[in-house]
N, C-alpha and C positions, 0 to 999 in steps of 0.2 A: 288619398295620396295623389301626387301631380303628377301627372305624365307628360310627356315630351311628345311631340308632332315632327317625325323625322324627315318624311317625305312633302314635298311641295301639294300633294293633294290631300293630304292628312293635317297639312299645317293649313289650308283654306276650311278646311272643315273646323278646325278647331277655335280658328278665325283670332290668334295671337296667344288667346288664355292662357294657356301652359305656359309659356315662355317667357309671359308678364310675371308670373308667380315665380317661376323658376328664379330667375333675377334674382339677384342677394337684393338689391336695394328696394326690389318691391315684396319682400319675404314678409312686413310687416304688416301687409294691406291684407283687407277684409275681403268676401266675394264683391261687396257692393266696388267699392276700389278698385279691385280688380277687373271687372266689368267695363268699366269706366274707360279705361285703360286701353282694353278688348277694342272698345267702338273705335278709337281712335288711331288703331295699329296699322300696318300696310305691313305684305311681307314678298321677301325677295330672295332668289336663288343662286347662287356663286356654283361654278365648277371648280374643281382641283385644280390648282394655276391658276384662276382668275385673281385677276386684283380686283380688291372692292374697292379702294381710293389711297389715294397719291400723295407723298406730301403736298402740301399746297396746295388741297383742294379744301373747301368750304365745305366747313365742318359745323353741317346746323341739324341732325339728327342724331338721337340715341339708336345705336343698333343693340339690339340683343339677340346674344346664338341661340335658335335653338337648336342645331344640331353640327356636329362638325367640328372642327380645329381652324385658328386665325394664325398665322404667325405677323408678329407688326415686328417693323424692322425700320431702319434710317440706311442710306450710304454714307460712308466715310470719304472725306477729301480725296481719297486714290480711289471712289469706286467699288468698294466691298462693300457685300452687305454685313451688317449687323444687324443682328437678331437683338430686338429688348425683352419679348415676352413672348408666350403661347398664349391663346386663348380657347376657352372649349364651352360646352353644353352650359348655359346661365348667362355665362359671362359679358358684359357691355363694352361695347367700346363708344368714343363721342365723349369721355368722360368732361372733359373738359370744355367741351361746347358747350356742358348745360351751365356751365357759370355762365360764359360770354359765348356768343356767337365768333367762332376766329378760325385761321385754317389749321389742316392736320400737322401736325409738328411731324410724323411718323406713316408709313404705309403698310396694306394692310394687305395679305395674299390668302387666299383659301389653298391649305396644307392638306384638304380633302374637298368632297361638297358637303356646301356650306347652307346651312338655311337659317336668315334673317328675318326679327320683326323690328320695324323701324317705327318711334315716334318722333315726330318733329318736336323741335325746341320751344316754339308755343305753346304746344298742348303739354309737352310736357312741363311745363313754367308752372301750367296752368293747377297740373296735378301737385306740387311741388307742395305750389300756395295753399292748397287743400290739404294736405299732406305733410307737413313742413319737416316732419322726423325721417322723412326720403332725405333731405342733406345730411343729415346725419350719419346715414348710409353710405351715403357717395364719399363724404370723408374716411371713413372706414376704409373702403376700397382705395381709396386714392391713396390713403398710408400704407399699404400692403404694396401696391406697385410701384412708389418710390421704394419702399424697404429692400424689394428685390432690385431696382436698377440699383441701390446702392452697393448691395454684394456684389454685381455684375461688375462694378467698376473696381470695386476693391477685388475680385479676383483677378480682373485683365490686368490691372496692375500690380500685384503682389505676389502672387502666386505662381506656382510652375505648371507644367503642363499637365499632370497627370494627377495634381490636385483638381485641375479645373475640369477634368473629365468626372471624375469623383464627385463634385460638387453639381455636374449638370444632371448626371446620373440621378445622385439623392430628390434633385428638385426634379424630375420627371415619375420618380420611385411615389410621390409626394401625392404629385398631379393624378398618375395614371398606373401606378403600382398596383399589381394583382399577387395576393397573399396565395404560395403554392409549397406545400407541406412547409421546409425549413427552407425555401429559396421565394424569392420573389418574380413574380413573370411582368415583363416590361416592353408595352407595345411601344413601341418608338418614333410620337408625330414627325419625327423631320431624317431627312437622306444625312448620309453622311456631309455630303456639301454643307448641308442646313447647320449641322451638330459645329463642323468645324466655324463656321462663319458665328455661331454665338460664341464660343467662347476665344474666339481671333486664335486660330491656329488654322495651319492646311489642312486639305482630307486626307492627306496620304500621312500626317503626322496622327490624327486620331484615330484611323484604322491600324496602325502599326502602335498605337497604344493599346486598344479595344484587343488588339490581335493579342498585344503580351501580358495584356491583364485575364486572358482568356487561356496563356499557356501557364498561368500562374494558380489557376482555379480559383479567381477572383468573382468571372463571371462567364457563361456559354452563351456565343453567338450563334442565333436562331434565323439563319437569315441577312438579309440588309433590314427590318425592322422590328427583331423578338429579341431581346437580352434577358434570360436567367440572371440574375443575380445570385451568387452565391456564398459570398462573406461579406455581409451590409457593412459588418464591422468595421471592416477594412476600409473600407469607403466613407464612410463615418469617421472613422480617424485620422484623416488627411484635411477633414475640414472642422 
């Protein structure tokens, strides 16, 4: 089984391994692959609030998490942010550097601390070449995260408000859903601010949803970050 290296002195001991396996796009590689992979890793530590990088910074590494939550977001012409994605334990971001070397389209913040291993875009070429059913991968991934920005945009513009709650719900239910007798237990990577800024509404309009879906026994607020779920259904049927 692969285990994960949580801590900044746990992940030099481990010296990337885990993290490289972990990775959906290196899920296919051997020890000797994996190894490989290991020599040529470096890794790095984000705090809660740190930005790891900026639009328009040069984007010539693969990061991979090994531990923690990313939120990557863009601003809007007025100034807002937008939320495009979560990211968590596996997950890569750079995707698009390893085609071309070019800057971030999007920025990237640690929603906790964060622990990276980073390969550069040479060595990773280099694995690629050896490796060539890695692209194959990275298309896989790269269709799952258009799939979702596509929904993103069909609900900002289609949908009303309490579908979109509904809907970010389910895709959090997805990601970080915990099976609890008939209800679901749901840690919640982002503040209310965060929740409202993905799906373009105020925080004072999705707390005063969260509040009546909550007087409705849809679901129990545990907090600013525990939701019960308690009629998935419900929720399911609005999208």
């Amino acid at each position: 089984m692969i285990k994960m290296c949580g801590t900044e002195e746990a992940c030099k001991k481990c010296k990337g391994r885990y993290c490289a396996g972990k990775a959906s796009i290196f899920s296919i590689l051997e020890e000797p692959q994996l190894k490989e992979i290991t020599d040529n890793i470096t890794r790095k530590t984000y705090k809660k609030g740190e930005i790891i990088f900026f639009e328009g910074d040069i984007s010539d590494k693969l990061h991979v998490i090994n531990h923690g939550k990313i939120k990557i977001f863009k601003y809007t012409k007025e100034g807002k942010e937008q939320i495009l994605y979560i990211l968590s334990n596996g997950d890569f971001l750079g995707d698009l550097s390893l085609l071309k070397k070019d800057e971030f389209k999007f920025n990237a913040e640690a929603l906790e601390d964060v622990s990276l291993c980073q390969l550069t875009k040479d060595d990773f070429d280099d694995i690629v070449m050896k490796n060539p059913e890695i692209a194959l991968k990275i298309l896989e991934v790269l269709y799952e995260r258009i799939y979702k920005l596509e929904n993103l945009i069909q609900s900002l513009s289609t949908k009303d408000i309490e579908s979109r709650i509904s809907g970010l719900l389910l895709s959090f239910i997805k990601d970080f859903g915990v099976p609890q007798d008939n209800d679901v237990k749901l840690e919640i990577p982002l503040s209310r601010e965060d929740m409202a800024n993905y799906i373009g509404v105020t925080r004072e309009t999705i707390s005063r949803k969260l509040n009546s879906m909550q007087e409705d026994g849809i679901l129990e607020l545990v907090g600013n970050k525990t939701i019960i779920i308690k009629d998935l259904e419900y929720l399911e049927g609005l999208n």
